[in-house]
N, C-alpha and C positions, 0 to 999 in steps of 0.2 A: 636206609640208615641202619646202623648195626651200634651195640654194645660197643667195639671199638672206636667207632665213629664219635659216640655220644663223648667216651671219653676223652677224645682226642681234644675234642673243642673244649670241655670245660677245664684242659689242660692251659691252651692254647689264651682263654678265658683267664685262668690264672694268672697269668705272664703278665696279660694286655692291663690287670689290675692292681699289679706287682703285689702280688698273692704269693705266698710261699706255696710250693706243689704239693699237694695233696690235702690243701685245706676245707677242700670243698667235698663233702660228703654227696656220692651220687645214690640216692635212693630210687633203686626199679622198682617203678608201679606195676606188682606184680598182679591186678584185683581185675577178677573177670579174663583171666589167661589160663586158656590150658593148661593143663600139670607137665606136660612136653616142651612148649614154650620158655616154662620157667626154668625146668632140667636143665634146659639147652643154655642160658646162663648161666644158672648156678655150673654148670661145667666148661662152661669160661674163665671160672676163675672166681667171678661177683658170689658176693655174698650181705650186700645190705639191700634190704627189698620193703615196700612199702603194701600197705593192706587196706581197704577204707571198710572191711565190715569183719568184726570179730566171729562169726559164726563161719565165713567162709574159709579164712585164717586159719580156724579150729581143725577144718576138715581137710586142711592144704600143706600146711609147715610143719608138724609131729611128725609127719616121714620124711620130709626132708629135710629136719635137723640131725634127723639118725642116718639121715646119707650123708649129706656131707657137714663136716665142722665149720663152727667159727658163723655161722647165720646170724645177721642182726634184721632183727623187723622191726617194723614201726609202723603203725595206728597211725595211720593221715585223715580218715575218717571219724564220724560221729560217734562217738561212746555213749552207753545208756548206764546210767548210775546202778544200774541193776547186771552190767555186767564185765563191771570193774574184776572183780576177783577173777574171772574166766581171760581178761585181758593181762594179768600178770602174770600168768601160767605161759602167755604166747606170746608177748610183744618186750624189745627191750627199751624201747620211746612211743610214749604217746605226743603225740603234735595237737589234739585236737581237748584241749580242757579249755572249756568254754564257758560255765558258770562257777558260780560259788558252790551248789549242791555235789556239782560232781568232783571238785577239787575236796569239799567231805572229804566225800565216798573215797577219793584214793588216799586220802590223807588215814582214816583210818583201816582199810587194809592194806596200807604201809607197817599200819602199828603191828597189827596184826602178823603180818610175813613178815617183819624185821630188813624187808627191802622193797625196794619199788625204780620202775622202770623212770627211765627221764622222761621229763613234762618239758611240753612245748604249751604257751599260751594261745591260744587263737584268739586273732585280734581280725572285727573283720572291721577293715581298711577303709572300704567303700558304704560302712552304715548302708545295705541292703537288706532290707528286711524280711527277705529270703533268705537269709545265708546265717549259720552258727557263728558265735564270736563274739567278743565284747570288744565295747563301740571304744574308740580311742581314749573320750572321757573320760573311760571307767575303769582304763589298762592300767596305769600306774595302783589303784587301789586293789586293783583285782590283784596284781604283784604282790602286792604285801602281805594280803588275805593268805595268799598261798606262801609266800614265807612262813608268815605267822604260826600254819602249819607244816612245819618242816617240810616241806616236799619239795624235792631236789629241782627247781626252774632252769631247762638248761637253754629257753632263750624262748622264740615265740614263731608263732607260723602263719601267714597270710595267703589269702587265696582273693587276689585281684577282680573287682567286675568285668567281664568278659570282653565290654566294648572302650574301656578304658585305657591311658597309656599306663602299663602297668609299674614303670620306674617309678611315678608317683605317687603307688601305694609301697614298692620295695624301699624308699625313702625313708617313708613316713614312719616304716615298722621300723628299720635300724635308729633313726630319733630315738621312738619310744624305749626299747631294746639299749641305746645306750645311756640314757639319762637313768633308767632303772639299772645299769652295770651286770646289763644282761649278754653274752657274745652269741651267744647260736640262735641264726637266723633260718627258720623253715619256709625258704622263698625260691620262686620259680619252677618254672614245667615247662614241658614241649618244646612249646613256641617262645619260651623267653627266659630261659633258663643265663644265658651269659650276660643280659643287663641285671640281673640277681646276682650273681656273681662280679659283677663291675660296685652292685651298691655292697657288699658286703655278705651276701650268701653264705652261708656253711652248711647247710641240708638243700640240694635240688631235688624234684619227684617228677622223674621223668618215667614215662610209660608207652606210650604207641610209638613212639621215635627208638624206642629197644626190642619192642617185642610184635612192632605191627598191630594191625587195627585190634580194637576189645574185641572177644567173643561174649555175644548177648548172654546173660546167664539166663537158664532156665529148664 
């Protein structure tokens, strides 16, 4: 599988959903990849890439936003309320706002910076109580909360139980997502990235099908 490949199908994907072309945001998971790796995309042409841990982000994207223009990253992973302001400096979407404390946290250095990166809600789907996200019951209010704080909601993000069919969490988030007159849906990966895109997808976060297996960090 290669970069063109991935894109070909969510083109292909588009069509089969009668999706206008280019609606569908493909975010390379660039997290726990080599800095060669990523080079070697970003010199394809891509430039939207996803990150799940702000520290390593830190120590990865600073030079190559000074390589090359036009980079958009995005937080698909956990944020710690304590390192919100270091996540504005590096990300231009967060996907992963998950409580009321940490929508605060951005809500006030928003005030503070006079900008702030787009918010994805994370909703988790599957009520597993391993997993970050607020439970379906409490999405609509969690919405509001974060209205209520001006912070810019550009839609919501779900992350499937693994043994699940997962159309039936992509569903469930675009419901949620359109009863709250939310559009941007942060759904699917890998292995199921075009039924995401058949329910409505507009951010996919594809990773080892672009850049081959993780290298372990350490």
């Amino acid at each position: 599988m290669s970069l063109a490949d991935i894109t070909t199908r969510i083109t292909k994907a588009e069509a089969a959903a009668g999706r206008a072309p280019g609606s569908v945001h493909l975010i390379a998971v660039s997290k726990v990849q080599p800095n060669e790796r990523v080079a070697a995309v970003l010199g394809e042409g891509h430039r939207c890439f996803g990150e799940n841990r702000v520290q390593e982000a830190a120590g990865k994207w600073p030079s190559f936003r000074e390589a090359y223009a036009g980079v958009d990253l995005h937080l698909i992973g956990p944020l710690q309320s304590n390192k919100v302001r270091q996540a504005f400096g590096l990300f231009d979407a967060i996907h992963s706002l998950d409580r009321p404390k940490l929508a605060t946290a951005i809500a006030r250095i928003a005030q503070e910076e006079g900008s702030c990166p787009k918010v994805f809600v994370q909703i988790n789907t599957g009520e597993e109580p391993q997993k970050a996200g607020v439970l379906p019951g409490g999405a609509d209010a969690m919405i509001a909360e974060c209205r209520a704080l001006d912070l810019p909601i550009e839609g919501l993000m779900c992350i499937p139980p693994a043994e699940e069919e997962p159309s039936l969490h992509f569903a469930l988030l675009a419901k949620i997502a359109e009863r709250n007159g939310l559009s941007g849906l942060s759904m699917g990966m890998s292995s199921d990235f075009e039924s995401a895109i058949a329910l409505g997808a507009t951010h996919v976060r594809v990773g080892s099908a672009i850049f081959g297996a993780r290298v372990a960090a350490g």
